[in-house]
C-alpha positions in Angstrom: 0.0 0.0 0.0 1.5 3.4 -1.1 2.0 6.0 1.9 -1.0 8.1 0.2 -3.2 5.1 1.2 -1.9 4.5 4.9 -2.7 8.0 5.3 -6.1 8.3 3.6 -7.3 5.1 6.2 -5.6 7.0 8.9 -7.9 9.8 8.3 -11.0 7.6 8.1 -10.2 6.1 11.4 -9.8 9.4 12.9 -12.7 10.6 11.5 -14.6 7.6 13.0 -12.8 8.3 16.4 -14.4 11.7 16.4 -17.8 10.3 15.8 -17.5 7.8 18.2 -16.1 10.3 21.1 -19.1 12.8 20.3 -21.4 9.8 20.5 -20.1 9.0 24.1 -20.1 12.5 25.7 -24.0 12.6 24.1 -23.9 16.3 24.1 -22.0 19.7 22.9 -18.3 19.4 23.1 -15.6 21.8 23.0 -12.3 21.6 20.9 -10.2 21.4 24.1 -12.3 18.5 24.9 -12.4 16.7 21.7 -8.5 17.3 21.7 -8.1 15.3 25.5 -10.1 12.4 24.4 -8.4 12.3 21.1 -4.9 13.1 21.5 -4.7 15.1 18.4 -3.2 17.9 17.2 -6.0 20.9 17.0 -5.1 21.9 13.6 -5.7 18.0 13.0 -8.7 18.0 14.6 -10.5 21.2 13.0 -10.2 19.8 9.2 -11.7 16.5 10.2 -14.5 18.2 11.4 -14.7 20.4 9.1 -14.9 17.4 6.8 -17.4 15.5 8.8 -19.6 18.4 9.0 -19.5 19.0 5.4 -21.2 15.3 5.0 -24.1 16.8 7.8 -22.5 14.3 10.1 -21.3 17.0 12.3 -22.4 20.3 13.3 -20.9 23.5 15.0 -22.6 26.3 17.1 -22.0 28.8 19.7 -19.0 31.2 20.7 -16.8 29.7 22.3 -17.3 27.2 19.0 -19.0 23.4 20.3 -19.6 20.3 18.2 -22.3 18.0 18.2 -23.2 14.9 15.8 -25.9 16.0 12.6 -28.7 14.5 11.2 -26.8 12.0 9.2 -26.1 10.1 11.7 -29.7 9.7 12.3 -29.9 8.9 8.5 -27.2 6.3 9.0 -28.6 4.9 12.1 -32.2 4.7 11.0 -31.3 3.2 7.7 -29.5 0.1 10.4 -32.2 0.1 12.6 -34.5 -0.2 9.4 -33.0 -3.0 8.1 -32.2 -5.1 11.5 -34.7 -8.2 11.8 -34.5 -7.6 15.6 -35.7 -4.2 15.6 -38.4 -4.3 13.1 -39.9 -7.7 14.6 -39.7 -6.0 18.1 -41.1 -2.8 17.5 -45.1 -4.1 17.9 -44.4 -6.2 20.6 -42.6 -3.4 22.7 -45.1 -0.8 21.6 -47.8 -3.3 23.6 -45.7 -3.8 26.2 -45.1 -0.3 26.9 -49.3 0.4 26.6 -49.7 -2.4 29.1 -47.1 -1.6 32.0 -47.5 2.1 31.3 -43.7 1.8 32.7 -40.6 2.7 30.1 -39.6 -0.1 28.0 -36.7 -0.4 25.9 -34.9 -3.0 23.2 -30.7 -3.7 23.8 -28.8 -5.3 21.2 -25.1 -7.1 21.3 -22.9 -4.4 20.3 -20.2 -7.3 21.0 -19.1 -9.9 23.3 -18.1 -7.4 26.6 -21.3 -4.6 25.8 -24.6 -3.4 24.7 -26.4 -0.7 23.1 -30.1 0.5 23.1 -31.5 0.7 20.3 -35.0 1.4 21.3 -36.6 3.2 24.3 -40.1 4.4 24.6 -40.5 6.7 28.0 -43.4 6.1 30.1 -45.9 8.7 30.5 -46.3 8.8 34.3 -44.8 12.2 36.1 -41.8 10.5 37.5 -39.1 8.3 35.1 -36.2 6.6 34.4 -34.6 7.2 30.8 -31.2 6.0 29.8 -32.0 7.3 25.8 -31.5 5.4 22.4 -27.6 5.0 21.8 -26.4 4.2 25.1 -23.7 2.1 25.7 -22.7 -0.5 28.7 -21.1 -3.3 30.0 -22.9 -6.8 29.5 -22.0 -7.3 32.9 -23.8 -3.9 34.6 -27.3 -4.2 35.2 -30.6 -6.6 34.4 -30.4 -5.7 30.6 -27.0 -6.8 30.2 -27.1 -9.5 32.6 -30.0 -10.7 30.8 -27.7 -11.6 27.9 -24.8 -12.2 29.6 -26.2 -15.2 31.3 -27.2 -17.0 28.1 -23.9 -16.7 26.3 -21.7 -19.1 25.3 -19.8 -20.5 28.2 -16.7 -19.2 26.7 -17.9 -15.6 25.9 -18.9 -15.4 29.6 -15.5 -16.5 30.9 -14.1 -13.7 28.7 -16.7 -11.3 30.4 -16.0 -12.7 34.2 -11.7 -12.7 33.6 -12.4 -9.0 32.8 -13.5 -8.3 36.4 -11.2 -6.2 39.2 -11.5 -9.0 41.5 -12.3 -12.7 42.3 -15.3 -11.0 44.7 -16.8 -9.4 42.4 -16.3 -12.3 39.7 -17.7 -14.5 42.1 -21.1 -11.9 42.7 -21.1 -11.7 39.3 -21.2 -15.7 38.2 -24.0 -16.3 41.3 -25.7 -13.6 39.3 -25.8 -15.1 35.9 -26.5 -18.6 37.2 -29.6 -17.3 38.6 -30.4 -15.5 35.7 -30.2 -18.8 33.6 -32.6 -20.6 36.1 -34.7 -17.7 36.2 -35.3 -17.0 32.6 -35.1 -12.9 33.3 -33.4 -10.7 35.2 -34.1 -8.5 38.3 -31.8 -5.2 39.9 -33.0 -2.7 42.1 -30.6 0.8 42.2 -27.3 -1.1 40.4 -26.8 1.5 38.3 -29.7 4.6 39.2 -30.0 4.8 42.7 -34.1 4.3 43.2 -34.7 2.4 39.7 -36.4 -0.7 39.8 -35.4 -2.9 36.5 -36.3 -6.3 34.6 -35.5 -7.5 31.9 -35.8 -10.8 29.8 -33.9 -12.8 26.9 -34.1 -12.6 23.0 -33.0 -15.4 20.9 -32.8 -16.2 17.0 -33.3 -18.5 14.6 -29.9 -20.4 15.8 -31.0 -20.3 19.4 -28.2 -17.5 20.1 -28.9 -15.0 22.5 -29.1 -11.4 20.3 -31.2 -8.5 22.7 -33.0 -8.1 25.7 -36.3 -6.5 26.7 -37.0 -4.6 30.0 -39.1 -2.8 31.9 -37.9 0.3 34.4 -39.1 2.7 36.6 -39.4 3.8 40.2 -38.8 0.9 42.5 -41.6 2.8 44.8 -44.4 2.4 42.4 -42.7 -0.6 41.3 -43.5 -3.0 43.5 -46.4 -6.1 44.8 -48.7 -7.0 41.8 -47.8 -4.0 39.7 -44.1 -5.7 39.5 -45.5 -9.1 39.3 -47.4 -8.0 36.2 -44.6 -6.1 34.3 -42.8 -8.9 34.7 -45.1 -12.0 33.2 -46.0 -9.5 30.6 -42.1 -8.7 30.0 -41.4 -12.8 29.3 -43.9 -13.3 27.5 -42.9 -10.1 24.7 -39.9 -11.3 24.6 -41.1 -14.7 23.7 -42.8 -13.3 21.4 -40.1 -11.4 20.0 -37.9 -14.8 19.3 -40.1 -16.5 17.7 -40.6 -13.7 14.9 -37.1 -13.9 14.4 -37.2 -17.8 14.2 -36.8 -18.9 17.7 -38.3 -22.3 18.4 -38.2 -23.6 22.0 -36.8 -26.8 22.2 -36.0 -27.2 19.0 -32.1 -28.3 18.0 -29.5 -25.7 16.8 -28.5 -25.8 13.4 
């Protein structure tokens, strides 16, 4: 490859990197910030934005100047989300789950073998909520919609997850965890990761009995509680049921 070409790849990953960092702060960022995250030179930094934001991927406002990501990323992103055979076959099933438990639901995808990302969240309509927002990204190993995966991994990809842990304790907290996910068939956290949340969340599978999303339910672990939480919870399993087999899950039958 000619040095032209090392360089013109170099640009595209830096490019990506920018996306990527504005993606994670979710909100206006400045140059000086950009320039921490990035570790590039500023000069370096202003033409790939100016680049990015000629495409409408990126956009600039204010004084001092602050970047944010454009509508083509929604372009980009809704084309995907279009075309996924999770999403689409979710989206009715979610939609009446979100009706029923009048709580906010949402849909989590494998973004790969350590993390998730939410590709779907509708809000509940009662005065007091708990959003995390379409986009967000986490561990597989924090809270019941990763968990939810987690535990019906391959044995190997969960070893992976558990070696990746600070300590034996908390490798050991975390493997009780998943075991009684897997017996469970759902999972169940109350403030892991916002203090006062209440959240569930349940399995998807495919057409090759691979685990590929989760479901859950969240809100206010004062309202939800007794029968209310019972209910969210039996109609939580049973959407995403529902879910797998639109995508070609059939229980019990044999892996191809």
């Amino acid at each position: 490859m000619t040095s032209d070409g090392v360089k013109s790849i170099r640009a595209v990953e830096r490019a990506a990197d920018v996306l990527l960092c504005l993606a994670h702060h979710g909100g206006p960022v400045g140059i000086t910030e950009l320039q921490n995250a990035l570790a590039l030179s500023r000069p370096t930094l202003y033409r790939l934005l100016a680049a990015l934001e000629r495409k409408a991927l990126v956009r600039s406002f204010g004084d001092p100047q602050r970047f944010a990501l454009d509508y083509g990323v929604g372009k980009i992103a809704g084309t995907w989300l279009g075309s996924n055979d999770v999403v689409v076959a979710a989206q009715p099933h979610l939609t009446a789950l979100w009706q029923e438990t009048d709580e906010t639901v949402a849909l989590c995808l494998v973004a790969d073998v350590r993390s998730k990302i939410c590709v779907q969240e509708l809000r509940s309509r009662q005065a007091l909520v708990f959003t995390r927002g379409t986009g967000f990204t986490e561990p597989l190993s924090k809270g019941s919609s990763g968990k939810a995966i987690l535990a019906f991994m391959a044995a190997d990809e969960i070893e992976r997850v558990l070696a990746a842990e600070p300590d034996t304790m908390t490798q050991a907290a975390l493997g009780r965890d998943l075991e009684r996910i897997c017996r469970d068939g759902y999972a169940r956290s109350t403030g892991e990761i916002i203090s006062g949340a209440c959240a569930m969340a349940a399995p998807v599978f495919d057409g090759s009995r691979r685990v590929c999303a989760s479901v859950s339910v969240f809100g206010p672990a004062a309202r939800l509680t007794g029968a209310h939480h019972e209910d969210c919870l039996r109609r939580l399993r049973k959407a995403a049921d529902r879910i797998s087999a639109a995508i070609g899950y059939r229980a019990g039958a044999a892996a191809e």
